[in-house]
C-alpha positions in Angstrom: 212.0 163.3 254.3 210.7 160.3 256.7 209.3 157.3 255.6 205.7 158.4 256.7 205.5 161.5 254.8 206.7 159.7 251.8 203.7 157.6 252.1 201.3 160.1 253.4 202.5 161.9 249.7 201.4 158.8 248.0 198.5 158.5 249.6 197.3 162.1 248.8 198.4 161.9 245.2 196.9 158.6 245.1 193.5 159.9 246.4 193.6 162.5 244.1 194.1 161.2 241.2 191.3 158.2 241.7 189.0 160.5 242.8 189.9 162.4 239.2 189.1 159.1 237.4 186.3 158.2 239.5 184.3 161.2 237.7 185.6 161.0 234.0 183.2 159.5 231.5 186.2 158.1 229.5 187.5 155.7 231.9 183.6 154.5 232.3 183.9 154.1 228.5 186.7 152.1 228.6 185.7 149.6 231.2 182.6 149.3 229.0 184.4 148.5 225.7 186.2 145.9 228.3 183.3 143.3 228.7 179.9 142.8 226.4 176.4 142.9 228.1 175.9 143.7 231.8 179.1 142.5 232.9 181.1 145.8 231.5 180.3 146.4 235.8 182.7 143.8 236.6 186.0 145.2 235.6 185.2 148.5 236.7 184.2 146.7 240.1 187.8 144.8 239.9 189.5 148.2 239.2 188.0 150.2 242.0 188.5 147.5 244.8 192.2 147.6 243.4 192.5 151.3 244.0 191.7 151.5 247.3 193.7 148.3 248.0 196.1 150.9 246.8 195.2 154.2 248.6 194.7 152.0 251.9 198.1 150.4 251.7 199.5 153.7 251.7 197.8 154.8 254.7 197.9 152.5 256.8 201.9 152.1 256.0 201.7 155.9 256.4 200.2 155.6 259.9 202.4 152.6 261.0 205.3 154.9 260.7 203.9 157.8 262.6 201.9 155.4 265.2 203.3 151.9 265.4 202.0 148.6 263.9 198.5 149.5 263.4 195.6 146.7 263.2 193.0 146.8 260.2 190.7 149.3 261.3 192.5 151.8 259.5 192.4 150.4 255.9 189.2 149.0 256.0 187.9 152.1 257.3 189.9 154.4 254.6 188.6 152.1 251.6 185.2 152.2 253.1 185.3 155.9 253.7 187.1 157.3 250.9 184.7 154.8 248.5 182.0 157.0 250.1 183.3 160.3 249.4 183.7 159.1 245.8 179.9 158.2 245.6 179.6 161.7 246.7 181.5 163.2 244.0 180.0 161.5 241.9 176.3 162.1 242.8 177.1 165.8 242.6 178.9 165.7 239.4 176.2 163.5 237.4 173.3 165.9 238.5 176.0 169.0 237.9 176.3 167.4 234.1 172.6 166.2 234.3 173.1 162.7 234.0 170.5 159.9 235.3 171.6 159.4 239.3 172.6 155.9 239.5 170.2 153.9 242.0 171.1 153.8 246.2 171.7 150.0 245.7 174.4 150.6 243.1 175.9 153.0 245.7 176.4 150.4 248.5 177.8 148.3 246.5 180.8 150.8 245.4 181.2 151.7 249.1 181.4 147.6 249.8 184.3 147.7 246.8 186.5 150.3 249.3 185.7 147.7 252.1 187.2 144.8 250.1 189.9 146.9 248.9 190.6 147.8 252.8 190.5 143.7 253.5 192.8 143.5 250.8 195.4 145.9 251.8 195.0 144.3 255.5 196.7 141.3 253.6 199.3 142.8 251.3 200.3 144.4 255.2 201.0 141.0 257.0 202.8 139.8 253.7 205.3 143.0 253.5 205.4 143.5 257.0 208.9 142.9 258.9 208.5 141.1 262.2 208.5 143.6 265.2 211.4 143.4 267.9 209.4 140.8 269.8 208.8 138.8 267.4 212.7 138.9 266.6 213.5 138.3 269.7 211.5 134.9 270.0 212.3 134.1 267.3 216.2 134.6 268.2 216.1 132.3 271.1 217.0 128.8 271.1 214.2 126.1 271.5 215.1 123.7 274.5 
């Protein structure tokens, strides 16, 4: 098995499984019992922007392998887009349970979360990344 499908595998389980927790009322629970007051919304917040620092990583690692060094378009655009589809979800799953639909405003913000979490993965990349050939190379020759 390459290297890309490996991560192409832990992006899809990855996906899955937060879009899983994304619409369970227990883990919403939990990050209330977390904080008092209004600011139970901050460790969920902190928790969301770190999974799709997660699921972003792993694509853009994913396409790297397939495509080459990629720039960060493609995390902040799979945070950003997969934060989206979990708003989604989640708008048809409340009204599916019958649950009060959570204000557009609250919405934005969640899809702002997957853009952080993209920003964020864009920097775990240039700290894991190896240097490319070129970079070897110049960095290989002797300084006159």
């Amino acid at each position: 098995m390459t290297a890309s499908i490996k991560w192409w595998i832990a992006a899809a389980v990855f996906a899955a499984a937060f879009l899983f927790l994304s619409i369970q009322e227990g883990v919403y629970d939990f990050s209330v019992s977390l904080m008092p007051g209004h600011w139970h919304v901050f460790p969920r917040k902190v928790m969301a922007t770190a999974c799709f620092a997660i699921l972003s990583f792993c694509v853009a690692r994913a396409a790297e392998r397939d495509r080459g060094r990629t720039g960060w378009v493609v995390p902040v655009s799979t945070g950003t887009i997969f934060s989206a589809v979990i708003e989604v979800a989640q708008h048809y799953y409340d009204r599916y349970l019958g649950v009060p639909i959570e204000p557009h405003i609250w919405n934005a913000i969640d899809v702002l979360t997957g853009t952080i979490g993209g920003l964020l993965a864009v920097w775990a990349l240039s700290l894991t990344r190896r240097p490319g050939r070129s970079e070897r190379r110049r960095q290989a020759r002797p300084e006159p």
